[in-house]
Structure formats: C-alpha cells, structure tokens
N, C-alpha and C positions, 0 to 999 in steps of 0.2 A: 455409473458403476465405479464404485472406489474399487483399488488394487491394494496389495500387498503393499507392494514396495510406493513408497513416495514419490510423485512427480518431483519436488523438487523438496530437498531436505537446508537447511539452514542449520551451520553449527556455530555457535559462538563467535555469530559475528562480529567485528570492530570496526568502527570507523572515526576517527578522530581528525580536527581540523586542527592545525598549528597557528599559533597565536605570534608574531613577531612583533618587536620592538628595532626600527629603523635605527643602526649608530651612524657615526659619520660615514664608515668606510662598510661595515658588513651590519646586516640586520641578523638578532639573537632569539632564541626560541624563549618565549617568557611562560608558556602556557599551552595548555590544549583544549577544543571546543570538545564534550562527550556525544557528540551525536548519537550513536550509536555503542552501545557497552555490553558487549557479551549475549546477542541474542539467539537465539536456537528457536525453528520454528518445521514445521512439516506440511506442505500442501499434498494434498493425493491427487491423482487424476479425476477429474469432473469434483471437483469440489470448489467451495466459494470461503475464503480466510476473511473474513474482516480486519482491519488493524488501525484502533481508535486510540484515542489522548489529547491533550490540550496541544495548542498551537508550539511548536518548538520540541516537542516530546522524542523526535527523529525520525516521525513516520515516512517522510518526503524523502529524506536519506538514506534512509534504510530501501526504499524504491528504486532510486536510484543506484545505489553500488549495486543489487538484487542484477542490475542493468548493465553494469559496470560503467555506469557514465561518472560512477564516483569509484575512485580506485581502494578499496578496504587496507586498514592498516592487517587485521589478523583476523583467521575464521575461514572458513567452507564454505563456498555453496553447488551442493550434489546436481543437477539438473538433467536427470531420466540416465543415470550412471555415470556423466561427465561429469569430473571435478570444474567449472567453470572457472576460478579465476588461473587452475593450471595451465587451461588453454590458453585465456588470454597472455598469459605470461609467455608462455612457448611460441607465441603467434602458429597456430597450427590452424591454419585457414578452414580445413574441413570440419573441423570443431566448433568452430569459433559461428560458421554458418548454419553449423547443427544448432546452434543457441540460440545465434538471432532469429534463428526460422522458429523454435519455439515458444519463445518467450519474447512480448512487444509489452509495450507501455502506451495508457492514453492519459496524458496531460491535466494538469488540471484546469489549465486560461487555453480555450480554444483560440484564443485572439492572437497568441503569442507562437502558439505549439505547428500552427499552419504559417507557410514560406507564402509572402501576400505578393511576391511575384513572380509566382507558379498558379497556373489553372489548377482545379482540379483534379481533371487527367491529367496536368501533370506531376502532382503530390501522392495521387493513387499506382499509378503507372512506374515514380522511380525504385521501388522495390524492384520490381522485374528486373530493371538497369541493373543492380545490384548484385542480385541474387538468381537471376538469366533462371529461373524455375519455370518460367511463361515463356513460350515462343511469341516473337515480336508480333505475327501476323494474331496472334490471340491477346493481346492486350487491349484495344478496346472492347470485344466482347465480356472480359475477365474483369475491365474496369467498370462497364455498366450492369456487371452483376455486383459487384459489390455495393454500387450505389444501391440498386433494389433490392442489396440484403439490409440496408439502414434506412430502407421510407426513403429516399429520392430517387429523381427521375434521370433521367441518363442525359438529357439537356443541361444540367446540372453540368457535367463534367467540364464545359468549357466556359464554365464564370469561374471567377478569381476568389477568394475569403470571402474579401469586404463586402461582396454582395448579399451574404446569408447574413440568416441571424445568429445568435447564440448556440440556439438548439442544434442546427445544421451544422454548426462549423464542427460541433462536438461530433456528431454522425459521422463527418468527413474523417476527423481524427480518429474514429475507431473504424469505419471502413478502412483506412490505413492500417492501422495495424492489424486488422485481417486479410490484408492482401500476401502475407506470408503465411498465412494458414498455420498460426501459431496454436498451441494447446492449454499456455498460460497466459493472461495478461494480469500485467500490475495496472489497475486502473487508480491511480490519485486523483481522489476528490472528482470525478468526473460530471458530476453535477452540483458544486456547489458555487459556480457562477451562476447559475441559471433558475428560469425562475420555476414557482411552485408545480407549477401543469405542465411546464417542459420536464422537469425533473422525471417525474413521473413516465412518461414516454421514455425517455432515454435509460432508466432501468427497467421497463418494463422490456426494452431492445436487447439488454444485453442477458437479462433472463432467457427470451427466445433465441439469441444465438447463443446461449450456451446448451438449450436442450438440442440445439440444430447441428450444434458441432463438438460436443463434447467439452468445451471449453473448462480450466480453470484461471480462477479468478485472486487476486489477492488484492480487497477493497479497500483503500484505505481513505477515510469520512471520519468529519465530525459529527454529521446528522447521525445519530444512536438509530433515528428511528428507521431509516434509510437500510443501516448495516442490519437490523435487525428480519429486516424483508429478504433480503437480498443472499444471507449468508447461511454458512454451514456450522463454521467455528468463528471465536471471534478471540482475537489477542487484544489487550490493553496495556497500552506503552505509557512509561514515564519515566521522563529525564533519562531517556538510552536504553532504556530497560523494559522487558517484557514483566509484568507484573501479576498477571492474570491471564489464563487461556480456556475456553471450555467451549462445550456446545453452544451453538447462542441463545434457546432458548431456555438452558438452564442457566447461562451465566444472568439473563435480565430476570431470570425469576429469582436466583438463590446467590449474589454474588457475594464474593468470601475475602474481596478486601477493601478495606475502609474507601481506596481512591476511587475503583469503581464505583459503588454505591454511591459516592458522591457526584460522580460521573452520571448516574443513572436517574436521581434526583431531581438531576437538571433537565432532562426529557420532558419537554409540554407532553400535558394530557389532554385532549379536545373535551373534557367534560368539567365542565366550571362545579360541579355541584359535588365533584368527588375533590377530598380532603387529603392534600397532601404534604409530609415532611420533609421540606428542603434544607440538604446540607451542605451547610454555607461554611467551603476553607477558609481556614485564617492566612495572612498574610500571599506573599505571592511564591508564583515556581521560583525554587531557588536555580542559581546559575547553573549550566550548562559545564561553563569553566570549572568551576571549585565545586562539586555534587557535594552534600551533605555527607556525612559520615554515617557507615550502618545503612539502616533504611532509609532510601535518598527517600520518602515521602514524609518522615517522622517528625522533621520542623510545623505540618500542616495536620497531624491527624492528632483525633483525640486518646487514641485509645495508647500513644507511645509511652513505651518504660524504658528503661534504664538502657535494657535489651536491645531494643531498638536500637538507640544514637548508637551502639556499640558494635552489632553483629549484622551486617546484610544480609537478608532471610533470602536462601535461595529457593527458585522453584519449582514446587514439590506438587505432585498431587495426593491431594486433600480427598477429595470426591473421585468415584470410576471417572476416568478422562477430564479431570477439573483441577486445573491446577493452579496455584496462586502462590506468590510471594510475600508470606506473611507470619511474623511469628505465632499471632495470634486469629488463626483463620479457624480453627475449631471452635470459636467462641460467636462464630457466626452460623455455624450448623443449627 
C-alpha cells in the first residue's frame, strides 16, 4: 500500500572524498573523489527502488551515507519526518534509535559482513543488546524465529559463519537486519557473490518478507535482470548522478537516455535466435576526480552536441513519472 507522504525522501545529496598530497610537515587538499553529486530520490512505504550503473558510479556510497556510515558533505535525508543527518548531528539518542530501528542494510560479501567470532545467536541476538526492544528471557525464541523466517533451522544458531555456505551466510545477514523490525532496507548487491540457483532463493526470500512485512527496499545490482523482477522504480546512476528514474517496466521498454539504453543493451537474452543491437561505449568512465564538463556522459555518447560539453541537463520529466537527464530525450519518444 503506497502513502502520500514518502518513507524516506532524499534531497540533493552530497558526498565527496578529499584527496591529499603528504608535505613534510602537513598534508594539503589537492582534490575531491565525486561519489556522490546532487542526488534527490523518494522511496514510499512498501515499495522496491532499484539503483543501477557501472562499477564506481556511487551506488555503494550513496547506501552507505543513506546509513550514515559515511558522513555527507551537503543534502537531506527525510526518514518517516526525521531529518536524519540533524539527529545524528545533535546526538538525540531517541531519534537516532528511531532510525536504526527503521532503516538496516544487507551487505554485499556475506564473508566479510558476519563477525566470524560470534555464533549466530550471537550476531542475531546483539541487536536486542543494543536496542533492549526484546526482553532477555525472549531472545532465543525471537532469534529462532528469525532464523525460520529465512529457511534455517534453529540448530543453526550455535554454528559460527565459516560453517555455511554463501547462500546461508547471506540469510543470516538479512535475518539480521530484521531483527529490528525495520520498514526500509538498503540491500547492496545482495546476491551478486552467489551462485545462479542461490541467487534466485534469496530474492525470491526477500520478495516474501516483504509481502509478510510490509518492507521497503532500495536494490542496488548490477544484474538489470535481477532489478527488473524485483522492483517498483528503478534510478540509473553515473559518475554521482542520477540520470534516469521511471517505472521499471517502462524504463526497460522506453528508455530516454543514450547511457541506459546502452546499459540495457548489455542484458543477455536466453534466446540465441532473436537479433540483437549492442551498444558498444567508446573509451572508458571518465574520473570520479575531474567529471567531465556539461554532461558527465557526453565524452562516450553518440548523440553529444556542442550543448552537451557545455550545459549539464538537469532532471526533468519527460514522460508522466519518467524522468531523465537529457538534452535530447524527446528524440527518443
């Protein structure tokens, strides 16, 4: 059931890394990484955002400050009427617990994201520690339902990581972060360690807890075809920038700018006998550091004019709820 008002609103976010140069006595700011440049985005309640682009584009970053495990240079984020980075700022603990309780994140290397020496009653169970929402004496019950809300068994809880596999360990790491009975998560890349028939399971899991618990989602995947199953809206990022936003299944039928399209291109098709045009960018992403001028994509598309190197096209929508950054996206209708 979408609301009015937005679960969690995104205004022009920023996030930038500083670059130094070591002197003898003090190190000097030579530069900034753009991770992140100005993005604005809106999730509703029960809804699924995907958020796709080439490797380095800031998807991972932009998940992270979302979490505030990376601190934003400039920007908002609303979260169900909290300004969150005001709480963080102010340290207002009840605030601050109103957030974490909403909003968790799952990982994308389960190998990495699980403490390997903690059970897992003990990695499920230190929420409670935490956030004391669970009475002590309900915490193993509380932890072996969690486990039978992701496929394991309550024996489970007192093996270590290294004993699962892939699949599992990822199960653990989202049974975690539903042990705060959150309404959003940021799932990064959550199955692209894993293989083709685990994959599959483990969105098929978070499908079901989300019709189980009203969950929303902000996906952020390379596999198009993945986002495409999975979501409601889909963003497309480059080089810091949101560039594209729509329904998903009109963005994969009708997309309106050159980088998707070529983004979409690249999607296998399992049918050898259908005929398809792949479009192959020239040269590479340009840096992070120094963005291109104008339209940071216009060094790699065919279709740039003058316009382009010159004016960064902001974004607008083009189509009812289709929005794209593009001088020339009517020319794709």
């Amino acid at each position: 059931m979408m609301s009015d008002q937005p679960l969690l609103k995104i205004i022009n976010l920023v996030k930038h890394y500083p670059i130094h140069r070591r002197g003898v006595l003090l190190k000097k700011q030579i530069g900034v990484v753009h991770a992140v440049d100005g993005v604005s985005i809106d999730i509703d309640p029960g809804e699924n955002v995907g958020l796709v682009g080439e490797s380095g584009c800031g998807k991972t970053t932009l998940g992270k400050t979302l979490m505030y495990l990376e601190e934003p240079l400039s920007g908002q984020v609303i979260y169900d009427g909290i300004n969150m980075f005001d709480a963080f700022h102010s340290g207002d603990t009840k605030k601050i617990h109103m957030i974490r309780h909403g909003i968790q994140m799952v990982f994308q290397n389960p190998y990495t994201s699980l403490d390997p020496r903690m059970t897992v009653y003990d990695i499920l169970s230190e929420p409670y520690i935490i956030h004391k929402h669970v009475p002590k004496d309900k915490w193993k019950d509380t932890v072996y339902e969690l486990l039978r809300m992701v496929n394991l068994e309550e024996y489970h809880a007192e093996r270590y990581p290294h004993e699962f596999s892939g699949g599992q360990r990822q199960r653990i790491a989202i049974a975690r972060a539903l042990a705060v009975d959150p309404r959003l998560i940021i799932a990064d890349e959550p199955v692209s360690s894993l293989d083709v028939s685990i994959r599959a399971q483990i969105l098929n899991l978070l499908m079901d807890l989300q019709k189980e618990k009203g969950l929303s989602y902000l996906y952020i995947s390379h596999d198009l075809s993945s986002v495409r199953q999975v979501t409601n809206r889909v963003a497309v990022m480059y080089l810091g920038r949101i560039f594209e936003l729509s329904k998903t299944d009109e963005l994969f039928i009708n997309p309106l700018n050159p980088y998707t399209q070529a983004l979409l291109s690249a999607v296998p098709v399992p049918d050898p006998e259908r005929n398809r045009t792949r479009i192959i960018l020239p040269g590479e992403v340009p840096s992070a550091i120094n963005p291109p001028s104008g339209c940071r994509f216009h060094p790699r598309c065919t279709y740039a004019t003058q316009i382009c190197r010159q004016e960064e096209p902001s974004l607008r929508e083009v189509l009812p709820e289709h929005l794209t950054a593009c001088h020339y996206a009517e020319k794709f209708l």
